[in-house]
CHARMM internal coordinates of N, CA and C (Angstrom, degrees):
IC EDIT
DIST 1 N 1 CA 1.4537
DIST 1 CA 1 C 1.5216
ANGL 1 N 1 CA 1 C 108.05
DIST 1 C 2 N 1.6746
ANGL 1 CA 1 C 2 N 124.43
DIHE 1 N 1 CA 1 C 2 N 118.72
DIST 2 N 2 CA 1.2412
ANGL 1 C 2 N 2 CA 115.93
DIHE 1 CA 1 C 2 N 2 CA -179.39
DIST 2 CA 2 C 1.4740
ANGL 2 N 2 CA 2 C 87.25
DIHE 1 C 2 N 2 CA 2 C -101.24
DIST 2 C 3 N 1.3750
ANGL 2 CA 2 C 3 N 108.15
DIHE 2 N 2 CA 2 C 3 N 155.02
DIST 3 N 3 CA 1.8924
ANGL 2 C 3 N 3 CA 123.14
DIHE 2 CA 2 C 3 N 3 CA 169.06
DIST 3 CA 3 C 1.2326
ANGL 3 N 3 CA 3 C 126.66
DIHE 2 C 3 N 3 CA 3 C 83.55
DIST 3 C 4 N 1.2379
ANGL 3 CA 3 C 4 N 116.75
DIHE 3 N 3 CA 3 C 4 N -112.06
DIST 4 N 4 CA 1.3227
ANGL 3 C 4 N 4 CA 129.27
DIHE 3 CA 3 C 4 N 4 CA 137.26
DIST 4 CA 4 C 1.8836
ANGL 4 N 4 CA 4 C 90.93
DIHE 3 C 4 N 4 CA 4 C 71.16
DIST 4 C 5 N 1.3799
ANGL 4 CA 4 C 5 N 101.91
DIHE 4 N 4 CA 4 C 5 N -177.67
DIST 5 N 5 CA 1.6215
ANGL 4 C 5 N 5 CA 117.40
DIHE 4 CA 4 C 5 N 5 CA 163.92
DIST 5 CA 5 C 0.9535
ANGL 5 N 5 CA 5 C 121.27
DIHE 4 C 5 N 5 CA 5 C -39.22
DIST 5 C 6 N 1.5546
ANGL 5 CA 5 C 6 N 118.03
DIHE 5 N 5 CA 5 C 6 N -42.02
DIST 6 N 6 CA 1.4782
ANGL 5 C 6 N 6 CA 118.03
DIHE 5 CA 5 C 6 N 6 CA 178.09
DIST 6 CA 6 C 1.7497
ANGL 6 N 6 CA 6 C 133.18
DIHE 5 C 6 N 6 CA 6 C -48.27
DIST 6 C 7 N 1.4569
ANGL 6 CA 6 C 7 N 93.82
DIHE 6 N 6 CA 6 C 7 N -45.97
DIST 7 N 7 CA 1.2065
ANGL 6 C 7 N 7 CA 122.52
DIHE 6 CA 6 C 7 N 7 CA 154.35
DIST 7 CA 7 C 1.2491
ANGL 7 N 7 CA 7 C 145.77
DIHE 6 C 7 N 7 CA 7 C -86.52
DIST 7 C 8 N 1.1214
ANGL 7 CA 7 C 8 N 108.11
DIHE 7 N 7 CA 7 C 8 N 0.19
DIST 8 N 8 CA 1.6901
ANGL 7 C 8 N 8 CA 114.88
DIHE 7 CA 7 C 8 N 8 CA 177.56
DIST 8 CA 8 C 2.0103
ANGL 8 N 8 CA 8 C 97.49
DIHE 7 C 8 N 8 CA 8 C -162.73
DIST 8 C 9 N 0.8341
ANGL 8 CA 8 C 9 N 82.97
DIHE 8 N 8 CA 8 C 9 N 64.36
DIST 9 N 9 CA 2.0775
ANGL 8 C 9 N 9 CA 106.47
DIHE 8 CA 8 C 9 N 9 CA 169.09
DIST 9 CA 9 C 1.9105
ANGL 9 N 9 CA 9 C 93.39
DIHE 8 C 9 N 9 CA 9 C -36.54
DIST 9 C 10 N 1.1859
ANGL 9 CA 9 C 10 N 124.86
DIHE 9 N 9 CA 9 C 10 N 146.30
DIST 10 N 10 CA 0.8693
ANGL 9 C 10 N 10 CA 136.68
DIHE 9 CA 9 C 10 N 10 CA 125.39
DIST 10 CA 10 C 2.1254
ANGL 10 N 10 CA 10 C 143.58
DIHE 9 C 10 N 10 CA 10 C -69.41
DIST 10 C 11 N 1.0828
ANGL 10 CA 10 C 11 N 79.16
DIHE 10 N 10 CA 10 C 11 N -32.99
DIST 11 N 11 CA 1.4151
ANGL 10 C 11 N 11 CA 113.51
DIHE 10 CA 10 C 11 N 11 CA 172.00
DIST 11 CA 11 C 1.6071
ANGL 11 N 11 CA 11 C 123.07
DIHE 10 C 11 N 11 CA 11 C -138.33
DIST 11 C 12 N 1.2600
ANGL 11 CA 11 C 12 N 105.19
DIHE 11 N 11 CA 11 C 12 N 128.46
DIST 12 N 12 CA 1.5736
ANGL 11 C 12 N 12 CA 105.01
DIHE 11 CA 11 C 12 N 12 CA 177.17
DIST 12 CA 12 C 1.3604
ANGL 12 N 12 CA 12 C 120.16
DIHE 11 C 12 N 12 CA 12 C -132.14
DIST 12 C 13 N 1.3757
ANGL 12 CA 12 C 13 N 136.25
DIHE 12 N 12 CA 12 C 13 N 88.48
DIST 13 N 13 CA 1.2770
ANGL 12 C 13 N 13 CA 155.02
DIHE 12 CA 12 C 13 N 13 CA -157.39
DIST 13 CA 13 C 1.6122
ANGL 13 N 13 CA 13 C 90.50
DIHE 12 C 13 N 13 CA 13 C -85.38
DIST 13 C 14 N 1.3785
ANGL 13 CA 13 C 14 N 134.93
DIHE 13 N 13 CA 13 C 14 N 117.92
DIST 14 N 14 CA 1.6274
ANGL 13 C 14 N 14 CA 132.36
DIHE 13 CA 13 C 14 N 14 CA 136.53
DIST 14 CA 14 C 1.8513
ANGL 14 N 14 CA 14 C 111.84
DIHE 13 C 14 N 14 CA 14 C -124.99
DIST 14 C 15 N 1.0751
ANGL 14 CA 14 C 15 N 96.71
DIHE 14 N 14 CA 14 C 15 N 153.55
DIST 15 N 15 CA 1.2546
ANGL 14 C 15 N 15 CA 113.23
DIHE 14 CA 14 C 15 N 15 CA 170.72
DIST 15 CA 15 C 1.5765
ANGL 15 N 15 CA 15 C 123.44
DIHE 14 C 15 N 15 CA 15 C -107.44
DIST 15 C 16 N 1.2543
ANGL 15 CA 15 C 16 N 129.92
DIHE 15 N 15 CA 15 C 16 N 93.89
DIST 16 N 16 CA 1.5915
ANGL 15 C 16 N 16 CA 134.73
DIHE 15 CA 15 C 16 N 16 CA -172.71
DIST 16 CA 16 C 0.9732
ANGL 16 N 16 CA 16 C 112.12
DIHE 15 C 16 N 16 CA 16 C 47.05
DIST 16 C 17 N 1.7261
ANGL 16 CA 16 C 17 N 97.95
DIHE 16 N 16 CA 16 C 17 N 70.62
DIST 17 N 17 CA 1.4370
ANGL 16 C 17 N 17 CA 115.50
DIHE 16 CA 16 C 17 N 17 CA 168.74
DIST 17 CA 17 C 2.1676
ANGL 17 N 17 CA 17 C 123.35
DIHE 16 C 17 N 17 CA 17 C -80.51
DIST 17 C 18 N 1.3720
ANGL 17 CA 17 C 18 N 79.78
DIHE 17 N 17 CA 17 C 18 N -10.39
DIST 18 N 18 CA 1.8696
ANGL 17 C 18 N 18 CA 92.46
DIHE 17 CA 17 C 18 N 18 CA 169.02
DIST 18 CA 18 C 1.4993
ANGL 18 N 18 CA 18 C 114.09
DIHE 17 C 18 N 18 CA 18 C -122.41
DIST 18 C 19 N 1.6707
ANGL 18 CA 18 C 19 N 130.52
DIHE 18 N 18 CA 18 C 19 N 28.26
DIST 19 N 19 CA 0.9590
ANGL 18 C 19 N 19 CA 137.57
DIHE 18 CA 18 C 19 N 19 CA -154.51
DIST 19 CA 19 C 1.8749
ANGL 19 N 19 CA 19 C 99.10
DIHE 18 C 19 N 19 CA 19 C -94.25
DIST 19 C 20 N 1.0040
ANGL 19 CA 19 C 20 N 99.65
DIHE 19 N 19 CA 19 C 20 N -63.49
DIST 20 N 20 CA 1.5939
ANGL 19 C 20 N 20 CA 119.67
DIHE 19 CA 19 C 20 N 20 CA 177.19
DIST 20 CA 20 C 1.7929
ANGL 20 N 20 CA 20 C 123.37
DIHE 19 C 20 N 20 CA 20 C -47.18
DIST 20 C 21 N 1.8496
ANGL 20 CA 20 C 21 N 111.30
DIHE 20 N 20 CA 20 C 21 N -44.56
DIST 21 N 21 CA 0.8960
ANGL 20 C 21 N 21 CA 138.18
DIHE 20 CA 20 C 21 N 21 CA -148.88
DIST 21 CA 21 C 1.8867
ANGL 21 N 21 CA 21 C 113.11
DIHE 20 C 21 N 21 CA 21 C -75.86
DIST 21 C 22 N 1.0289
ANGL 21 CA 21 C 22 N 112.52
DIHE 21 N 21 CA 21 C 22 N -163.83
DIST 22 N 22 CA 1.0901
ANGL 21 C 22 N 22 CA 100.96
DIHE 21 CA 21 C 22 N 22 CA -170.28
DIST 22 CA 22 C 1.9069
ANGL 22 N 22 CA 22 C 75.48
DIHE 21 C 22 N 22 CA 22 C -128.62
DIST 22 C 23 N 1.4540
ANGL 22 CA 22 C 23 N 117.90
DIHE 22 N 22 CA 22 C 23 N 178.88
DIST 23 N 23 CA 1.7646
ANGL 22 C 23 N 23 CA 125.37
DIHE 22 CA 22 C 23 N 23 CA -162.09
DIST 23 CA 23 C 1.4735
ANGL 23 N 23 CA 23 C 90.36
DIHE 22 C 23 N 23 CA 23 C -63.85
DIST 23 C 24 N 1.1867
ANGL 23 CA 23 C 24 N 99.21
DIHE 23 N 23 CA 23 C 24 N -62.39
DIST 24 N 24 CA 2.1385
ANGL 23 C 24 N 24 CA 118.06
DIHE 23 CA 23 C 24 N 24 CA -169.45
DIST 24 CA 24 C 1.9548
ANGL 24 N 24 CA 24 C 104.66
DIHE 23 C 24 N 24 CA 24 C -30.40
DIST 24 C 25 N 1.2264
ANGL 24 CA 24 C 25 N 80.15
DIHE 24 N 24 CA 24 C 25 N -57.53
DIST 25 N 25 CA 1.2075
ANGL 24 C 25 N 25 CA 89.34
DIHE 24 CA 24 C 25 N 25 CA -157.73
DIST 25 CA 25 C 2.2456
ANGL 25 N 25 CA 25 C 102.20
DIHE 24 C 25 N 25 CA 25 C -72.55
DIST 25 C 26 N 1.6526
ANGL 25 CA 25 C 26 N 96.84
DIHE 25 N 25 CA 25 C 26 N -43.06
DIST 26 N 26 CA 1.6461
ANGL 25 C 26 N 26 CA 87.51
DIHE 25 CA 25 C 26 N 26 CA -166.20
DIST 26 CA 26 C 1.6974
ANGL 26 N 26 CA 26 C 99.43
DIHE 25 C 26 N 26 CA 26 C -74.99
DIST 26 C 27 N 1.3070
ANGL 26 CA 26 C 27 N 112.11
DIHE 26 N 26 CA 26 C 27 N -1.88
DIST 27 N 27 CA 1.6614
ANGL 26 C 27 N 27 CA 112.82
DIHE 26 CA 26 C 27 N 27 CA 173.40
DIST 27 CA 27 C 1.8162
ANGL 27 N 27 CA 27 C 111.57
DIHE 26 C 27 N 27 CA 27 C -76.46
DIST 27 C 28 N 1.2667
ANGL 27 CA 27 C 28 N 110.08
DIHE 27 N 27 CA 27 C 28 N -24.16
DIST 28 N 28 CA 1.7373
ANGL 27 C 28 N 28 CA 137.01
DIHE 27 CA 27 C 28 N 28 CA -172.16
DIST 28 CA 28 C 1.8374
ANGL 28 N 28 CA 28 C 77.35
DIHE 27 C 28 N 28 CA 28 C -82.59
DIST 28 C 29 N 1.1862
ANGL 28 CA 28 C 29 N 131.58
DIHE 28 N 28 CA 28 C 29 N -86.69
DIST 29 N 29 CA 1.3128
ANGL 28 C 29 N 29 CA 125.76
DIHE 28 CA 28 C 29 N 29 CA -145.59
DIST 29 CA 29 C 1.9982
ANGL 29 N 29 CA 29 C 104.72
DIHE 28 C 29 N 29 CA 29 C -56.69
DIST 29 C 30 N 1.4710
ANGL 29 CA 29 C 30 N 102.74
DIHE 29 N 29 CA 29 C 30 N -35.96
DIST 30 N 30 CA 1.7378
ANGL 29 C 30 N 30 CA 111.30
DIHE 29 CA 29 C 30 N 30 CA -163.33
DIST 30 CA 30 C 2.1120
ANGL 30 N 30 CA 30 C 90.45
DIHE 29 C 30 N 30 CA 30 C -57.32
DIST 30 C 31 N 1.4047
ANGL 30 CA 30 C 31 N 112.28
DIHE 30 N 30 CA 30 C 31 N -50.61
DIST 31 N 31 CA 1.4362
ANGL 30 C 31 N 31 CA 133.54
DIHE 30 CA 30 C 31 N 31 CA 174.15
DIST 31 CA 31 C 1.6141
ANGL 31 N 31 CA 31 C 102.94
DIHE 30 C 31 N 31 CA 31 C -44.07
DIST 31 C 32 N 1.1258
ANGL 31 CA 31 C 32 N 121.96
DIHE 31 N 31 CA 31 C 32 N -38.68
DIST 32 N 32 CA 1.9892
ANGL 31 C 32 N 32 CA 104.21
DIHE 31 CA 31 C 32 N 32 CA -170.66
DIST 32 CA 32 C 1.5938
ANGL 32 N 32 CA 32 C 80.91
DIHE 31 C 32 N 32 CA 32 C -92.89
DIST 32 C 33 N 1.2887
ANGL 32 CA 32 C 33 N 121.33
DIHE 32 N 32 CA 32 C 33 N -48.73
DIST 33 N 33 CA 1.7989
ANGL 32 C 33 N 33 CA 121.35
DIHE 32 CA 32 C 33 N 33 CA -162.23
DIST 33 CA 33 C 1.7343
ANGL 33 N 33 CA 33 C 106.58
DIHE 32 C 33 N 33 CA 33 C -37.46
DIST 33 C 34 N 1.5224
ANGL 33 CA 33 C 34 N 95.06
DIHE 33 N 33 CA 33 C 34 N -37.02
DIST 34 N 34 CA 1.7975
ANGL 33 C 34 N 34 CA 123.10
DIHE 33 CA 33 C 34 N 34 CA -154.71
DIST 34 CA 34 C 1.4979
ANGL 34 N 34 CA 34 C 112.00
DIHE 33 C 34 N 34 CA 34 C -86.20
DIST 34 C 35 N 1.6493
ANGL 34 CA 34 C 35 N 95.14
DIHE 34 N 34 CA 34 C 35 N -18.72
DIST 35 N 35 CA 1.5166
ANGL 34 C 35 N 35 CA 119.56
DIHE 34 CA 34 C 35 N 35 CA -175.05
DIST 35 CA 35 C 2.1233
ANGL 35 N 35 CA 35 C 97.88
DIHE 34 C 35 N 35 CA 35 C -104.43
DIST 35 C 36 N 0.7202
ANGL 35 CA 35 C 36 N 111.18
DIHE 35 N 35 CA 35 C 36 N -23.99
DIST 36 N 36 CA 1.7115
ANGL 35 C 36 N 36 CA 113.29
DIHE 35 CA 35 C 36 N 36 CA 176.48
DIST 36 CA 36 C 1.2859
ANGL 36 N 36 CA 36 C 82.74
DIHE 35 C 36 N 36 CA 36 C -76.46
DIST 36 C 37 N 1.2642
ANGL 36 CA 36 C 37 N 135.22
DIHE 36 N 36 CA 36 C 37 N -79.76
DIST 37 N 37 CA 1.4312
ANGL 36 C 37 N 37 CA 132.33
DIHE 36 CA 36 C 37 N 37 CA -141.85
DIST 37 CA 37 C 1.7430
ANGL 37 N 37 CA 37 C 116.04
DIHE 36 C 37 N 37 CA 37 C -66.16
DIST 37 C 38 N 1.5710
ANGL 37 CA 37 C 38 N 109.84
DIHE 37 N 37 CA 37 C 38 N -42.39
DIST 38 N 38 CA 1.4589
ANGL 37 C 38 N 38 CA 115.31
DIHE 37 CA 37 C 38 N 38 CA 172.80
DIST 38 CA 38 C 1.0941
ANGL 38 N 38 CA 38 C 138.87
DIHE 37 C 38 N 38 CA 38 C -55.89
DIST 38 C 39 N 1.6451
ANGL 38 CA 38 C 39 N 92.53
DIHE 38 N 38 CA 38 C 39 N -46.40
DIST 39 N 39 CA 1.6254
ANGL 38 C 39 N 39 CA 123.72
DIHE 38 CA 38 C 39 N 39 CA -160.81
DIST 39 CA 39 C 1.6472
ANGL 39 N 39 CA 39 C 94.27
DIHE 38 C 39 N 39 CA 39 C -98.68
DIST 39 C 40 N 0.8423
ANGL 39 CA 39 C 40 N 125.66
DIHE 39 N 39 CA 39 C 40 N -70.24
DIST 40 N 40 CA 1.3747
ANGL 39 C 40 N 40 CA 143.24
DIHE 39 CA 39 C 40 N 40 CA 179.90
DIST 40 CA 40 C 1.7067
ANGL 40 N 40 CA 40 C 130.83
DIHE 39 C 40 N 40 CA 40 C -51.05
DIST 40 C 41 N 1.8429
ANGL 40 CA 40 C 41 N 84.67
DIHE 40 N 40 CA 40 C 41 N -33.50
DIST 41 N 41 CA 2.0405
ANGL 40 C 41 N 41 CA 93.66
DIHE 40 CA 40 C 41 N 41 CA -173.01
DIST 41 CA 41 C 1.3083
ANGL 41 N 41 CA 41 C 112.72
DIHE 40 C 41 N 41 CA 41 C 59.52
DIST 41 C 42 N 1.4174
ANGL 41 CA 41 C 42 N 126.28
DIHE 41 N 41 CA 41 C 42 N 27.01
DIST 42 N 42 CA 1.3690
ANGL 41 C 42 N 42 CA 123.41
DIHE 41 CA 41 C 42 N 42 CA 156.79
DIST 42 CA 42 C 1.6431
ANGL 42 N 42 CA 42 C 116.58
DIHE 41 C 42 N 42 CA 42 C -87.36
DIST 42 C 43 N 1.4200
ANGL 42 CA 42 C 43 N 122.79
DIHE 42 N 42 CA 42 C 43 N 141.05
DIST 43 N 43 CA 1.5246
ANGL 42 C 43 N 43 CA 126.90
DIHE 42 CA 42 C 43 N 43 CA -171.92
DIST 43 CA 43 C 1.4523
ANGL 43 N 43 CA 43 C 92.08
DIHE 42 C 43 N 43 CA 43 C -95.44
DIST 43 C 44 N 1.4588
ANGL 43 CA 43 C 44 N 83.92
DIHE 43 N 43 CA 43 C 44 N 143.31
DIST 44 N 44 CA 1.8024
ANGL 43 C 44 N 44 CA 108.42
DIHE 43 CA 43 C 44 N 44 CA 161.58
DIST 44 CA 44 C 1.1142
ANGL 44 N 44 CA 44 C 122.97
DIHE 43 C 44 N 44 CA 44 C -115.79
DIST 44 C 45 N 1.2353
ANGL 44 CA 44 C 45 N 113.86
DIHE 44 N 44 CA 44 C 45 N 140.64
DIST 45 N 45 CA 1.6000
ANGL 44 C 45 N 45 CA 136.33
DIHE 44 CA 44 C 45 N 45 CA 169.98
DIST 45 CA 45 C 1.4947
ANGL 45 N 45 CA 45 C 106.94
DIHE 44 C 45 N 45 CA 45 C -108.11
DIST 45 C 46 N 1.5717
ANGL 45 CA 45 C 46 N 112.08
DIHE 45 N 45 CA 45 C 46 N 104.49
DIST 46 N 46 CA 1.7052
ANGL 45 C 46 N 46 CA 108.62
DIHE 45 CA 45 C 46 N 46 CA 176.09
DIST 46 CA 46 C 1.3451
ANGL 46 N 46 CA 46 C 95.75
DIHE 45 C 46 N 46 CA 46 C -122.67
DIST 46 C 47 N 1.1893
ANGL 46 CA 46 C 47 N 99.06
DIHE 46 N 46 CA 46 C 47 N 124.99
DIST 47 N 47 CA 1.8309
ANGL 46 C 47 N 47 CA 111.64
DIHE 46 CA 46 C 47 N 47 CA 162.49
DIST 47 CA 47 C 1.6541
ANGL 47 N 47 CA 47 C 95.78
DIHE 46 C 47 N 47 CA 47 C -96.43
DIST 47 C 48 N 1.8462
ANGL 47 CA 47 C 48 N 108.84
DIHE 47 N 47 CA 47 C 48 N 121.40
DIST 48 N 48 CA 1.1436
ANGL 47 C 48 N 48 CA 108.95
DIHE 47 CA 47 C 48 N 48 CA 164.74
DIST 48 CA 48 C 1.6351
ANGL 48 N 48 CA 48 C 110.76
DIHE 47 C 48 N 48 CA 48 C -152.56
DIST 48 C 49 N 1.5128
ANGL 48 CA 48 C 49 N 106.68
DIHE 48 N 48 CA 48 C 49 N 167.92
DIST 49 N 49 CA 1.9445
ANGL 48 C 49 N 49 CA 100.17
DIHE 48 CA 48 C 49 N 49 CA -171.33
DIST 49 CA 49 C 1.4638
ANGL 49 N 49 CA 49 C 106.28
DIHE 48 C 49 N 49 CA 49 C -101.55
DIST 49 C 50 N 1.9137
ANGL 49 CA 49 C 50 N 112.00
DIHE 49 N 49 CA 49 C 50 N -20.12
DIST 50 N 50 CA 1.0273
ANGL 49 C 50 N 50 CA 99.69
DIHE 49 CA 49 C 50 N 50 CA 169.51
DIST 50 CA 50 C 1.9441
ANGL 50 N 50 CA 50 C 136.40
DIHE 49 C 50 N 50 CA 50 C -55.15
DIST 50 C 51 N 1.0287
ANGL 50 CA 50 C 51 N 122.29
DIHE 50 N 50 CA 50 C 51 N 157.64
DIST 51 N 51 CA 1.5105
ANGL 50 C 51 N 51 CA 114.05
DIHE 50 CA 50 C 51 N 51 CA 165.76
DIST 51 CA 51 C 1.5996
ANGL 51 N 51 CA 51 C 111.34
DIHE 50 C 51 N 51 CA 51 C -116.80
DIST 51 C 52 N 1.3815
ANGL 51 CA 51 C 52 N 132.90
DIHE 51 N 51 CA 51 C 52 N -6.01
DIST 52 N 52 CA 1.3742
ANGL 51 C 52 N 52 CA 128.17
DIHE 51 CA 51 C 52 N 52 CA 141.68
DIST 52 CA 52 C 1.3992
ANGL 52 N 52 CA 52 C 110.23
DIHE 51 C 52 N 52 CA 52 C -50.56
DIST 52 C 53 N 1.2393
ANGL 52 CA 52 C 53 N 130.82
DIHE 52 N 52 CA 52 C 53 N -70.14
DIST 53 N 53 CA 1.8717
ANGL 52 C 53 N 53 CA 128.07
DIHE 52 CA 52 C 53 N 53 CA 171.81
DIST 53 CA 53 C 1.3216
ANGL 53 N 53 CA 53 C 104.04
DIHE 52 C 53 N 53 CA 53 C -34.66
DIST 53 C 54 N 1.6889
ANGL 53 CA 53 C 54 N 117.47
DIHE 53 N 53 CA 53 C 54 N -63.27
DIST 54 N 54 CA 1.4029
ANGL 53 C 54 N 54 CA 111.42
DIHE 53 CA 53 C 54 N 54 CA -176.60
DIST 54 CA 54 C 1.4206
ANGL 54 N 54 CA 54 C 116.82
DIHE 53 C 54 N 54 CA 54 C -29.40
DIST 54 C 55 N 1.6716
ANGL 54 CA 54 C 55 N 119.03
DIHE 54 N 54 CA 54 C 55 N -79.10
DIST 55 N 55 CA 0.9353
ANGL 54 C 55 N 55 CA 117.54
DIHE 54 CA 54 C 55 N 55 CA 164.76
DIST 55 CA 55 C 1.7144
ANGL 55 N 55 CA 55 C 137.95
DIHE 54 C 55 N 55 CA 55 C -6.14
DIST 55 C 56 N 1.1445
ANGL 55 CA 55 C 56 N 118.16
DIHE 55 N 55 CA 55 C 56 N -46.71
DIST 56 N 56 CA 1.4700
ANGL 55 C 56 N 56 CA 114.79
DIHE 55 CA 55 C 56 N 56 CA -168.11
DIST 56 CA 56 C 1.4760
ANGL 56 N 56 CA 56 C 106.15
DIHE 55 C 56 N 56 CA 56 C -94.85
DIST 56 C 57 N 1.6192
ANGL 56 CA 56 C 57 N 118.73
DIHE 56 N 56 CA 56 C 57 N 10.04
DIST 57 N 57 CA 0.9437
ANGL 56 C 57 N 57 CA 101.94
DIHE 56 CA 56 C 57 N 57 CA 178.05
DIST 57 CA 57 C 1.9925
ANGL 57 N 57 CA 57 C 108.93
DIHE 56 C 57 N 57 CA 57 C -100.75
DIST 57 C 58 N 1.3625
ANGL 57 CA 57 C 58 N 102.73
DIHE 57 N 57 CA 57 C 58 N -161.39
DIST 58 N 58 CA 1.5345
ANGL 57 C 58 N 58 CA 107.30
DIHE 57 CA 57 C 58 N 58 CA -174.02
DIST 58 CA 58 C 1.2038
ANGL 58 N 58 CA 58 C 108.94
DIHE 57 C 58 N 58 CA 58 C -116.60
DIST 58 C 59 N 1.7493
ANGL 58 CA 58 C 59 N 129.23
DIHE 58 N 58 CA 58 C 59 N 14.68
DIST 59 N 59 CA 1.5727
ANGL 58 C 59 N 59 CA 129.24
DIHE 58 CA 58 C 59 N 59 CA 150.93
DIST 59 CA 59 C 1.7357
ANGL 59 N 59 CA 59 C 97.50
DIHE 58 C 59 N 59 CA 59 C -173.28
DIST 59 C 60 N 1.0784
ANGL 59 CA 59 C 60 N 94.44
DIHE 59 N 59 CA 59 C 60 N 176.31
DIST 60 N 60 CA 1.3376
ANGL 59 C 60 N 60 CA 97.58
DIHE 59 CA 59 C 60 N 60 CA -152.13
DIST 60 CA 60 C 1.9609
ANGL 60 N 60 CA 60 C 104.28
DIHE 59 C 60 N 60 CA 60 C -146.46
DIST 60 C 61 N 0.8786
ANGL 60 CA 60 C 61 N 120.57
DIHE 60 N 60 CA 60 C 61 N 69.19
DIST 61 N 61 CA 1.9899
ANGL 60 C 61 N 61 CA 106.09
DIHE 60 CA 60 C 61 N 61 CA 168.98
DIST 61 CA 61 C 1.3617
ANGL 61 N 61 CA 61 C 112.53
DIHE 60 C 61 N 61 CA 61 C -70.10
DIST 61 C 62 N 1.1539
ANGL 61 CA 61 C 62 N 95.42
DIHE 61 N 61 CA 61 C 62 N 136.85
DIST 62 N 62 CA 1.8565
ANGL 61 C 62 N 62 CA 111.22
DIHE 61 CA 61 C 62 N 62 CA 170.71
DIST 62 CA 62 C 1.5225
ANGL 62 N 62 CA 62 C 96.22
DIHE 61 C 62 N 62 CA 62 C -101.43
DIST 62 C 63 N 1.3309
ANGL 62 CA 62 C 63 N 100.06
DIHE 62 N 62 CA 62 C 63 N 138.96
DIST 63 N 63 CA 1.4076
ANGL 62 C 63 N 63 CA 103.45
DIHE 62 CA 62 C 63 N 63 CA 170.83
DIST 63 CA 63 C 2.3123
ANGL 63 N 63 CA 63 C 103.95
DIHE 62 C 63 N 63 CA 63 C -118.83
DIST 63 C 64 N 1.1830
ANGL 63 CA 63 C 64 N 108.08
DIHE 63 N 63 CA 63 C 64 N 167.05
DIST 64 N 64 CA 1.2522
ANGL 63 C 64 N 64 CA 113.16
DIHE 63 CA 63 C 64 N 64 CA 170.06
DIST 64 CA 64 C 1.6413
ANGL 64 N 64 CA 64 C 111.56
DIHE 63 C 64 N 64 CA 64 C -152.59
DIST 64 C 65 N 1.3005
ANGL 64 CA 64 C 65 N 127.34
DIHE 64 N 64 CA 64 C 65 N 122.65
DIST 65 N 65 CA 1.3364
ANGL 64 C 65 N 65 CA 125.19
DIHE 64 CA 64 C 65 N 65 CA 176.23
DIST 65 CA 65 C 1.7585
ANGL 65 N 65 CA 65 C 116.76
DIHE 64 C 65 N 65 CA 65 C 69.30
DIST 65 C 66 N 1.5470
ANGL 65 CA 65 C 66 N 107.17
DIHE 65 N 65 CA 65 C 66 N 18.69
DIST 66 N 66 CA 1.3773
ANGL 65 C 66 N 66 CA 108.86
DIHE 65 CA 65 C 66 N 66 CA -159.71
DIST 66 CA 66 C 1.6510
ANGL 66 N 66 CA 66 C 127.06
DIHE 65 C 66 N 66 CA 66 C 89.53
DIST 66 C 67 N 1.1233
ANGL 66 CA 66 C 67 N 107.57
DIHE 66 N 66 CA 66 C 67 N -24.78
DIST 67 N 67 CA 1.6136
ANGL 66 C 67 N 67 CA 108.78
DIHE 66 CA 66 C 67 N 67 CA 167.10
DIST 67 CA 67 C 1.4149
ANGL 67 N 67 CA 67 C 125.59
DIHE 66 C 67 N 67 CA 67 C -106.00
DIST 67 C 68 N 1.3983
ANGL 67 CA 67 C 68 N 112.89
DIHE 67 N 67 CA 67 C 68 N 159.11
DIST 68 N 68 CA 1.4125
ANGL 67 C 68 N 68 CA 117.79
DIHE 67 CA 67 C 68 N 68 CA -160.46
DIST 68 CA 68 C 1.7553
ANGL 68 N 68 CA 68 C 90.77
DIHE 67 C 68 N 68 CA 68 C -74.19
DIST 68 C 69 N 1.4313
ANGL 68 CA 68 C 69 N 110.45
DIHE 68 N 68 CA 68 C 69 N 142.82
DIST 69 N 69 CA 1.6365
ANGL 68 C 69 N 69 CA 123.20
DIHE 68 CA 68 C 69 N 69 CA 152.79
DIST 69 CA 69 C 1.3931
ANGL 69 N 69 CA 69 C 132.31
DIHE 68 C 69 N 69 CA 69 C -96.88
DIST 69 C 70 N 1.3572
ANGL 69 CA 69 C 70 N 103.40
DIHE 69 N 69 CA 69 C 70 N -49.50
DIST 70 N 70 CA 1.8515
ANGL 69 C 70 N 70 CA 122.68
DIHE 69 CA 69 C 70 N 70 CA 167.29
DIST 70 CA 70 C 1.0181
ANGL 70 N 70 CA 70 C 93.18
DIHE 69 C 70 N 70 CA 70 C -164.83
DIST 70 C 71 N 1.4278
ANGL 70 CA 70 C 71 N 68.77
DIHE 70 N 70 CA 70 C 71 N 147.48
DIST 71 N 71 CA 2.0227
ANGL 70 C 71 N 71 CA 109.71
DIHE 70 CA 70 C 71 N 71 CA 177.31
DIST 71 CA 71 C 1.8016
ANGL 71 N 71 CA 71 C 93.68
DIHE 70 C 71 N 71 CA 71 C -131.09
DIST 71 C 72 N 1.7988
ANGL 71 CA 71 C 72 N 84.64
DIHE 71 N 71 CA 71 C 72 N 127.39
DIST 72 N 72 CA 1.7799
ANGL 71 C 72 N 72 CA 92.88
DIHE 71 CA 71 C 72 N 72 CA 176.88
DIST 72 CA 72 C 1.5132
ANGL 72 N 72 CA 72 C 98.51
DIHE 71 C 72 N 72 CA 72 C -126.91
END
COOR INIT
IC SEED 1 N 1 CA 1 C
IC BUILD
């Protein structure tokens, strides 16, 4: 299969994809994530604990105990 979903996601769900990493590198992953979504028009779903990551994104839900708290 050349193309396809594989390559051009409509949706891209990760969970602490800069959690592990060292800055260099989770700044390298936020850059392709940033590059799917711009370039591409694919949506992301990032579950993450940082609030530097938070930041760079374009909304943000807090959750607590399973329920939503704010949404900015």
């Amino acid at each position: 299969m050349s193309g396809g979903v594989f390559n051009n996601p409509a949706i891209v769900i990760t969970g602490g994809p800069t959690g592990n990493l060292d800055s260099k590198s989770g700044d390298e992953i936020m850059e392709l994530l940033h590059k799917l979504n711009k370039g591409r028009g694919a949506k992301l779903d990032i579950v993450i604990r940082e609030p530097e990551v938070a930041q760079r994104t374009q909304g943000v839900i807090y959750t607590r105990e399973g329920r939503v708290e704010v949404e900015k």
